[in-house]
C-alpha positions in Angstrom: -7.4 9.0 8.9 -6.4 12.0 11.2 -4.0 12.9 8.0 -6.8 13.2 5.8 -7.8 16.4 8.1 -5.0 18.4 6.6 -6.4 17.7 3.0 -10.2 18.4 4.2 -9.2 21.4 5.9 -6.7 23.2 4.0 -9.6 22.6 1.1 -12.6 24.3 3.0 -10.1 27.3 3.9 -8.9 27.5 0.4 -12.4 27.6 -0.7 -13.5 30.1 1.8 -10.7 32.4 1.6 -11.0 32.4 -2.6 -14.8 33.1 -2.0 -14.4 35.9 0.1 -11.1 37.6 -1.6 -11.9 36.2 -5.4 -15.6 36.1 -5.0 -16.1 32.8 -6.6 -15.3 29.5 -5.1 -12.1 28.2 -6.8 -12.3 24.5 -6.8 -9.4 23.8 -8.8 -6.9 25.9 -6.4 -8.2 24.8 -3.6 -8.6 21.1 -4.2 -4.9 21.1 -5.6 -3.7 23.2 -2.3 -4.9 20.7 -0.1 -3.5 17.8 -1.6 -0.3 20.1 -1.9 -0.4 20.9 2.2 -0.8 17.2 2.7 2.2 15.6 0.7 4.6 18.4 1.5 3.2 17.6 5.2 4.0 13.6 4.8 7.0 14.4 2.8 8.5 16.3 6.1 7.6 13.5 8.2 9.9 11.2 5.8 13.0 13.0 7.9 11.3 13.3 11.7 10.1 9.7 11.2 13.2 7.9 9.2 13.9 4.7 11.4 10.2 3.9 11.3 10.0 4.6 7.7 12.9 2.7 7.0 11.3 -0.2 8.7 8.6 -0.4 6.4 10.8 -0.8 3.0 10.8 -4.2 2.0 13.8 -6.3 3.3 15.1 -6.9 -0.4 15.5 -3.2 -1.2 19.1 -2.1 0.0 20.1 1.6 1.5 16.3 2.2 3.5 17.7 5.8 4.5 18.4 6.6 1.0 14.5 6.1 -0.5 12.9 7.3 2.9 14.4 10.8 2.5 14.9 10.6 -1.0 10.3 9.4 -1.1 10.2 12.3 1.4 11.8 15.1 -1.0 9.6 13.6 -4.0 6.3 14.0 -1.9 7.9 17.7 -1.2 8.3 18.0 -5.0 4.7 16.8 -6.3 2.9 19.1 -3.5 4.9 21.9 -5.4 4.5 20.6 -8.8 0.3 20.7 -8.1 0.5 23.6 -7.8 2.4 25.3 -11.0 -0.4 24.6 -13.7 1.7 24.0 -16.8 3.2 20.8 -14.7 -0.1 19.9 -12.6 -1.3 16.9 -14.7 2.1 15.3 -14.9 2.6 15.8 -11.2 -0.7 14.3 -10.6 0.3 11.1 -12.8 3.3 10.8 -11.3 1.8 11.1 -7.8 -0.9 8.3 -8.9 1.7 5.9 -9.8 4.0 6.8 -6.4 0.6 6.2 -4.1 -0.2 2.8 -5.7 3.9 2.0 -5.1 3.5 3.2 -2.0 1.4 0.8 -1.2 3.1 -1.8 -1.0 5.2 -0.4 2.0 1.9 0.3 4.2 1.7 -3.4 3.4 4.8 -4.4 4.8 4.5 -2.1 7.3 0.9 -2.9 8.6 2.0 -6.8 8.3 4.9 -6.3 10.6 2.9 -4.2 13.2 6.1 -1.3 12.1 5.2 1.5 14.5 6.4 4.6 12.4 6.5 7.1 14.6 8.3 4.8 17.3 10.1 3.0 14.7 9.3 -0.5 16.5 7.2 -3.3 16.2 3.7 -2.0 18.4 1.7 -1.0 15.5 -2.1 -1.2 14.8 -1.0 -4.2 12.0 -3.5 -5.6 9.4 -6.6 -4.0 10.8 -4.8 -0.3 10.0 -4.5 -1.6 6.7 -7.8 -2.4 6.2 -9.8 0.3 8.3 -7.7 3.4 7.3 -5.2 3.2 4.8 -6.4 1.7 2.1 -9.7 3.7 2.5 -7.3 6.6 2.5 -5.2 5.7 -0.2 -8.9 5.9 -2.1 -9.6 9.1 -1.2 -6.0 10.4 -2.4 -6.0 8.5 -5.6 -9.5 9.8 -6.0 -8.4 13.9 -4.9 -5.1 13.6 -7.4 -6.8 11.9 -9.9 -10.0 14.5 -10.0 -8.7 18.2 -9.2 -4.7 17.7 -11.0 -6.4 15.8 -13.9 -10.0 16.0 -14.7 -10.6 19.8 -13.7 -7.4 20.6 -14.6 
């Protein structure tokens, strides 16, 4: 959940900073900035983070590397596309259906205790799953779907 500070707070700046230089509070921007900071910021750890990332791709899916950094340059991509708004809704869709196929990797990776930032078998396992990311993957679902769709 310490993620899900990046998208809280780069919201509450936005918000502030288009009060005081705007003088209104600019929901849309600001919702659609945070959730851009936030996947451009997981995006980038696709290549500090590879091996553990790697590790959490299902065995049956060949060349790991490739769809870790290729996933990581998509994530780069939708945080951009959010925030050009003649392509915001179909980056948010797009981004809704790469979060629910996403999870099935924070499956595989909470089952095999896959540590990503160590890129070795000492993580949190199926209590991470349950406690933080799937709440999280809620709350980002909920974000795309509300400020790139329904406000937009």
């Amino acid at each position: 959940m310490k993620l899900l500070t990046i998208l809280f707070a780069t919201f509450i700046l936005a918000l502030l900073g288009t009060k005081l230089f705007q003088g209104d509070w600019n929901f849309l921007f600001s919702g659609n900035l945070g959730m851009a900071v936030f996947i451009i910021f997981t995006g980038l750890a696709h290549f500090k983070f590879q091996k553990g990332m790697a590790m959490m791709i299902p065995d049956f899916i060949p060349g790991k590397l490739f769809w870790v950094y290729f996933t990581g340059i998509i994530e780069i991509a939708a945080g951009i596309g959010l925030m050009i708004p003649s392509i915001r809704e179909l980056t948010a869709v797009l981004l809704l259906i790469f979060y629910v196929l996403v999870f099935i990797a924070n499956f595989q990776s909470s089952k095999k205790k896959i540590n990503i930032f160590k890129g070795d078998y000492t993580g949190p396992g199926m209590g991470y799953l349950y406690k933080e990311r799937i709440p999280m993957q809620v709350i980002l679902i909920a974000w795309t779907w509300y400020f790139g769709i329904y406000l937009n």
